[in-house]
N, C-alpha and C positions, 0 to 999 in steps of 0.2 A: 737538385730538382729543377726539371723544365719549365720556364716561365712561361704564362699562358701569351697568347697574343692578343693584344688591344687593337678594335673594331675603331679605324679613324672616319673622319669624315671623309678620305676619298675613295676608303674602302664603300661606305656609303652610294656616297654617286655613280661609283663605276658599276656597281648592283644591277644585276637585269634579270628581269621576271621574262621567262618564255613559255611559252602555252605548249602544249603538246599533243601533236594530234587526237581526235574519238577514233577510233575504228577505221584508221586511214585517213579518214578525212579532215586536212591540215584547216587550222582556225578561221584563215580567212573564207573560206567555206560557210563554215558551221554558224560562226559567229553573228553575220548577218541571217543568216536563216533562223536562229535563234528570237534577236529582237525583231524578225519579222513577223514571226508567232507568236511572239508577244502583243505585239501591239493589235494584233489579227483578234486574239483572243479579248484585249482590252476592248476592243472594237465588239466582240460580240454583247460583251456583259452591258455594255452600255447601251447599244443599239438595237438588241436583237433578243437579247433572252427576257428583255422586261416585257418586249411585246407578245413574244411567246408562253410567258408566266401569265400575264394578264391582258387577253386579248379582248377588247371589245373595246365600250368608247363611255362617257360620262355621258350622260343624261343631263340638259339642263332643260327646267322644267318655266315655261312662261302662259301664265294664266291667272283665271282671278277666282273666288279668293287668295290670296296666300297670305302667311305660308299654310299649304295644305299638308297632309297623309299622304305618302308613296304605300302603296302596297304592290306586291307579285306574288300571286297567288294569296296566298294566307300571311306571308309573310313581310312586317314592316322594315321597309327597307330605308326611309329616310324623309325629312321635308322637303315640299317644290322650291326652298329657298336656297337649297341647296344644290352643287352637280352631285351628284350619284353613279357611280362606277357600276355599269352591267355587261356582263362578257357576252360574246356573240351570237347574236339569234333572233331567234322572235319570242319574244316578251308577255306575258299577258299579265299588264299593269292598271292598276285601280286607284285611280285619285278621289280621298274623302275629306270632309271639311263637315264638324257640325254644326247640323242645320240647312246644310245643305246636301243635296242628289248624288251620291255619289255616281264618276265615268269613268267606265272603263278603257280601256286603249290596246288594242295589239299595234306592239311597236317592234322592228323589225331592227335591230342594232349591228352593223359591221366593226368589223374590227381596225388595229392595225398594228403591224408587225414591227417596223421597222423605225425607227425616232418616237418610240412611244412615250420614253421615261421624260425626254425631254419636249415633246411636244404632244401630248395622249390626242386621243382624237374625241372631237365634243359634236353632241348633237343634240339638236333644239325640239323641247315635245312640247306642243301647244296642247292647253285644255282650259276648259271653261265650263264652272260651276252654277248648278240655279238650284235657288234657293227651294226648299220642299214647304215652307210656310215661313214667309219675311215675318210677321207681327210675331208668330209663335216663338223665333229667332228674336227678336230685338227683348221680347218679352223677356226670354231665358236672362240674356244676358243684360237686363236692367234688373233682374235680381242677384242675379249674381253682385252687381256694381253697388248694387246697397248692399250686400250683406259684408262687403269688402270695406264700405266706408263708415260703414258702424264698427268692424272691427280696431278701430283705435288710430291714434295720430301715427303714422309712420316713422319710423328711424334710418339710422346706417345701415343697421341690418334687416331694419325688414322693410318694404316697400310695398305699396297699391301696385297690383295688375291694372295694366289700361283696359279691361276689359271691353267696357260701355264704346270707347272710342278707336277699338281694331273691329270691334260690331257694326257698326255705323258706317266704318272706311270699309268694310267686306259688302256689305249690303249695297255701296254706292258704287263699288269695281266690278258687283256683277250686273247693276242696273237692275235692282230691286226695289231699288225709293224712283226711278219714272213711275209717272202716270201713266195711262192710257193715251192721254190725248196733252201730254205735256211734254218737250223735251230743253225747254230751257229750266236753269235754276233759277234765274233771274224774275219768272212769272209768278204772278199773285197767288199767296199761300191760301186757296177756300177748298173746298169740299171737291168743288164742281171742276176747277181745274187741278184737282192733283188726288185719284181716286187710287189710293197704296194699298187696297187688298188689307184695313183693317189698320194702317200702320196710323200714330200720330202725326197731327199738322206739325208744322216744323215749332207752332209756337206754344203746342202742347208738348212736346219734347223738350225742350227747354224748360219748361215748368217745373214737369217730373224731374228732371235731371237735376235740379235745384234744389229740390223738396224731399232727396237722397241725400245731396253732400253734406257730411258732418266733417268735411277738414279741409284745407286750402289745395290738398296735394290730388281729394276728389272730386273737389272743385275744377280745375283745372282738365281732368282728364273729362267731366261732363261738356266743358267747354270746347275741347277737340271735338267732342264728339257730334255738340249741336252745331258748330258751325261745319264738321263735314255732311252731318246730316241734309241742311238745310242750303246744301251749297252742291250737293250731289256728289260730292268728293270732287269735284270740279274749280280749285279756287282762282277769283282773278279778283282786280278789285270791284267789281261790281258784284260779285255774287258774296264774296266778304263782306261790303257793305251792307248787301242782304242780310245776312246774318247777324251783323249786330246790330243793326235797328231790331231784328225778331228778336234777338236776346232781350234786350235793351227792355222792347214794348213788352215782352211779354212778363221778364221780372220787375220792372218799375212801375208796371200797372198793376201792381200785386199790391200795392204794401210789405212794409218794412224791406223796404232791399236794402237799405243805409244799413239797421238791424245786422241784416245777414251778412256783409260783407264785414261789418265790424268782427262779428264772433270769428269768422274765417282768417280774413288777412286784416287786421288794424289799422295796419302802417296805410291802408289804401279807403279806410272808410270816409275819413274827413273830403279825398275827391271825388267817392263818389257821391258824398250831398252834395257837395258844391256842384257835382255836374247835375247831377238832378234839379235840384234847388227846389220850386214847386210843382215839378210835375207826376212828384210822386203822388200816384192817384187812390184813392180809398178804393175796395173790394168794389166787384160790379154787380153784388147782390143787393137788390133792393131791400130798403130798410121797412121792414114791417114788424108787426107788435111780436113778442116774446112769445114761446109757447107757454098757457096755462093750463091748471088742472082742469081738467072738465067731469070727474067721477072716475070710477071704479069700474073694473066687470071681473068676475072669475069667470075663469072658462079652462080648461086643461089643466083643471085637479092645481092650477095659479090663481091668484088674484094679480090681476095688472092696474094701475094707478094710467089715468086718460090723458092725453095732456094735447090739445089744440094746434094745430097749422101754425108756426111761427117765423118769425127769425131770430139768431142767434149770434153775437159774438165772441166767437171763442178763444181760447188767451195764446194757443199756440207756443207751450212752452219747447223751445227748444233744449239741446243738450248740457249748451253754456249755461242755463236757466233766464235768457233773456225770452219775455213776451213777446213775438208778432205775431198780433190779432189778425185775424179772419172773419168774414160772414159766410152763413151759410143759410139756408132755407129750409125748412122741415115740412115736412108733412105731418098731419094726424099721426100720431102713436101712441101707443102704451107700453108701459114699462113695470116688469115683475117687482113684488111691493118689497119681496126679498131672494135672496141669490137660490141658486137649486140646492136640495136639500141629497145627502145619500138615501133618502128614500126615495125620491124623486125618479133620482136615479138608478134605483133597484129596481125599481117599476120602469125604466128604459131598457134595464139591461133584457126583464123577463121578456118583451117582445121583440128586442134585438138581439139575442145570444153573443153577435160576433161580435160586439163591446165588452162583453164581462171580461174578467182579469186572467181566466184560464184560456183568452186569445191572445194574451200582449203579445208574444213573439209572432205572431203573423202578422198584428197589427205594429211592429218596428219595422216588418222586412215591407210591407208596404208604405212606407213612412209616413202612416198615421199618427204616433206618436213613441214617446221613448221611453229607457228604462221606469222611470217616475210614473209611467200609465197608473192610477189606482192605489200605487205603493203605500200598504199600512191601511190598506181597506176592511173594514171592520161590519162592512152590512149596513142595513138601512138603519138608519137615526134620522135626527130633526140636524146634526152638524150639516153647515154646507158642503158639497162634494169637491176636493181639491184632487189635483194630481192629474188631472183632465187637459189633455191637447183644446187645439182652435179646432180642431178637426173634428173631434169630438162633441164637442159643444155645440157645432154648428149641426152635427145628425142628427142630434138629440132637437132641437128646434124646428131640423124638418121631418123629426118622428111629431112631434105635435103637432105640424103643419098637417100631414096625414090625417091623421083623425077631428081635424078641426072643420069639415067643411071650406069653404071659404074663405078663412081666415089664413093667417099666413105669421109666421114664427121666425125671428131669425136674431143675430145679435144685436145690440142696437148699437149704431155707430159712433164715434166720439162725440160728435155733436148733439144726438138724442140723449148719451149720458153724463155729457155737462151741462144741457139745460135741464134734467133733470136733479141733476143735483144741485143748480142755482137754486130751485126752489125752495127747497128745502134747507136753506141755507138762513142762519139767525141774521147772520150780517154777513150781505155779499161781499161788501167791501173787504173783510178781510180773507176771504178765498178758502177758508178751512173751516174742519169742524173741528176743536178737542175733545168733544165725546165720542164714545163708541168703543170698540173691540181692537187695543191700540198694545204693543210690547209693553208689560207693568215688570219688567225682572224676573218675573214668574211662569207667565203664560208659556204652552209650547204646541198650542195647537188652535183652530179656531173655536168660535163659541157657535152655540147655538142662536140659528139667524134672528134677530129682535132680539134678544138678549139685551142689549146696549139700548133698547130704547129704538123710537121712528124721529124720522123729522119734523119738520112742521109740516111737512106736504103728504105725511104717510108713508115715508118709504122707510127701510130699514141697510144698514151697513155698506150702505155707496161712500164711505170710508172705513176706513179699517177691516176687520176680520178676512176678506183676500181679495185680493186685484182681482179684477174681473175682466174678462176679453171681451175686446171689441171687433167689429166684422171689419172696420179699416187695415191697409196697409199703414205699417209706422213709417212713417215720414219726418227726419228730425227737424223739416222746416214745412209744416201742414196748409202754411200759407199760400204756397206756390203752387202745392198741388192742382194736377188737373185731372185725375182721375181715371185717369188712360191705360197706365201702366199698375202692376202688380208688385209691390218690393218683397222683399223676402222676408220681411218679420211682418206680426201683426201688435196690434196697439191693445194696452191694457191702461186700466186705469184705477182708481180707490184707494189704492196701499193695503196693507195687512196688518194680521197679528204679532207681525213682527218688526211691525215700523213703530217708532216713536210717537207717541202727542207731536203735535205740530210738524214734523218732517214731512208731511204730503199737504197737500191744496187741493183747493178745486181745478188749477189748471197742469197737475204733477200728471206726467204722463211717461211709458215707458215702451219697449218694441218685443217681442220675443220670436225664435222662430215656430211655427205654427203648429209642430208635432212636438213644443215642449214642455214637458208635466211637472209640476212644481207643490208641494204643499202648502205654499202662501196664492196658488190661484185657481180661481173657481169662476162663475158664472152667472147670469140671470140673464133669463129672454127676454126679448121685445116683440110686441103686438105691431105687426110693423102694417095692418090695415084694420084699422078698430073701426 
């Protein structure tokens, strides 16, 4: 047998690869035309075919507000904070922002072919927004900023929108907080030099903005926002130091600001007494006598209890349950001697139709009120009517106001329904009643109004049997309030049938929002011109 042959290594070396001509045409030829097409072809993909797939140019967008709405045509195409890729032409693009006008732009875009992947081409679109109603805008979004900071202390995962404080910096980049006849920040904050078409002084905004935060984190964004407010968005140190002397004067002339910064941030309360020391000032409502009873009147199928011109200090419980007292000044009023009754209210519905219960769903899509409208409504009785929006309540006081002549109907405010119920009160000092229409383990619904007995002053159930609405915004610090703004809930007060003995006071106070119907809340008017 033939042995095979073994493959050495100089069999190796000596080895030669030779190419063989294509079609005649010998390698060195071919070979460079080959990598010449190559690289011709790598040259296209890279240079040339991106420009050709995608020709036109990024949109970068510089105007104020931002970040706004891109639209073309009907179609959202991106925010002005961004570039935006639009292929070549003419454009017919629409910038919006709410609250404010929206503009539109025909904008004319070239393209470009060649180095586009590596270099696109960019082009700059100026636009500039005004506002359709500044107060109406700041209003919005100072409810939104409370309904955000009553929703709870923030976490990891969940966090406050700055709403209140990208409002404030929109309103100041389109020059919506100048005056007429003002354009520094630096000049004196009064009426007469800074006329904002309805807006708040800077040190009424500050107030509100106080008198919303229930936490350090919306504390803090109220802060951004008064000092861009009150600085025009314009900061340097002189217009900063504007700012926080307005901060400064308008929270530490409140009372309790030590109070409120305690509940907030702790760790910071001890400096801000110490910075304050004594200049923290008592309320600037003058001190005059209490309001008292003064009689009776019935009138709109009610009896109202009268009660005199006074003043009043109110306990201002906050969320934490710490007290910052208030003053406030009353007028004459009267106040119903008991809450509305479902009969009351049967007799509202017959001459309002669009109240009864076979409205609720138009009455949700307009958000009058919510699923709980009425729920469990059983017709007229002497029970109080529960289930009833703020919205609601307050029709019903200007269906009375209607046929009252003169007179005038409305809810009566926290202040008319804490000093009415001082009156009434066995011992002020201890802030409660334990009698009345209170959870016994049994109960599952309210009693019939008087039921429980009146007070000393005649009135009946201004505790227990159901919270009752008041016409203020809730404020979970009512101190600072300045009365400017709108928050998104409204204030109730009494407790219920289904609160404990002793769990509520005379200063327990709570917020809801305005279209929310409940079986533990009901109502009674105020004679708010006796």
């Amino acid at each position: 047998m033939k042995e095979e042959k073994k493959i050495t290594q100089a069999d190796i070396d000596s080895a030669k690869v030779q190419l063989t001509p294509l079609a005649g045409v010998p390698p060195r030829v071919y070979l460079p035309l080959a990598y010449a097409l190559l690289l011709l072809l790598l040259l296209f993909l890279l240079l040339v075919l991106p420009g050709m797939r995608k020709y036109g140019s990024y949109l970068e967008f510089v105007g104020q507000p931002g970040p706004s709405a891109v639209y073309s045509g009907e179609d959202y195409k991106g925010s002005s904070a961004q570039s935006i890729f639009f292929p070549a032409g003419t454009h017919s693009l629409r910038i919006e922002h709410e609250g404010f006008v929206s503009q539109s732009l025909e904008v004319k875009v070239p393209g470009r072919l060649f180095g586009s992947l590596f270099f696109p081409r960019k082009q700059s679109v100026s636009f500039g927004l005004l506002t359709e109603d500044a107060a109406a805008y700041l209003q919005k979004a100072y409810a939104e900023y409370s309904s955000w900071s009553a929703s709870g202390k923030p976490s990891a995962l969940y966090q406050l929108p700055t709403v209140i404080s990208e409002a404030a910096s929109s309103l100041a980049s389109t020059g919506a907080l100048y005056s007429k006849d003002s354009e520094k920040a630096s000049q004196a904050d009064s009426p007469e030099a800074r006329l904002r078409s309805g807006l708040p002084s800077d040190r009424h905004f500050a107030q509100e903005l106080a008198s919303a935060s229930a936490s350090a984190e919306s504390a803090r964004d109220g802060l951004r926002a008064s000092i861009t407010y009150s600085s025009y968005g314009i900061l340097s140190p002189l217009s900063l130091s504007y700012s926080i002397r307005t901060i400064l004067s308008a929270l530490g002339g409140s009372g309790g600001f030590a109070d409120y910064v305690q509940d907030l941030t702790p760790a910071l309360a001890q400096k801000i007494t110490t910075a304050l020391g004594s200049a923290e000032a008592s309320p600037e409502t003058a001190k005059i006598a209490a309001p008292a009873v003064m009689g009776r009147k019935y009138m709109a199928g009610q009896e109202f209890l009268l009660f005199s011109r006074g003043g009043i200090v109110l306990g201002g419980e906050a969320p934490s349950g710490s007290l910052i007292s208030y003053q406030r000044d009353l007028p004459a009023f009267g106040l119903a001697v008991a809450e509305v009754s479902n009969r009351q209210w049967a007799r509202f519905m017959e001459e309002n139709p669009d109240w009864s219960p076979g409205q609720k769903a138009l009455l949700i899509e307009k958000g009058l009120v919510d699923d709980g409208y009425l729920a469990g409504w059983k017709g007229a009785d002497d029970l109080p009517v529960t289930g009833v929006s703020w919205f609601a309540a307050t029709a019903y006081c200007e269906w009375l106001s209607s046929g009252s002549g003169a007179y005038r109907f409305g809810l009566p405010s926290e202040a008319m329904w804490e000093a009415a119920a001082r009156t009434g009160l066995a011992d002020e000092k201890s802030g409660s009643r334990s009698t009345g229409i209170w959870f016994d383990g049994k109960r599952s619904g309210p009693e019939r109004a008087g039921s429980a007995g009146y007070d000393k002053s005649g009135i009946a159930d201004l505790f227990g049997n159901v919270w009752e609405w008041n016409s203020d915004s809730y404020r979970p610090y009512p101190a600072f309030a300045a009365d400017k703004l709108q928050s998104s809930e409204r204030s109730v007060r009494g407790g219920s049938w289904a609160n404990k003995p002793g769990t509520v006071s005379l200063y327990s106070r709570g917020g809801l929002e305005p279209a929310r119907c409940t079986p533990y809340l009901g109502f009674r008017p105020a004679l708010l011109n006796p």
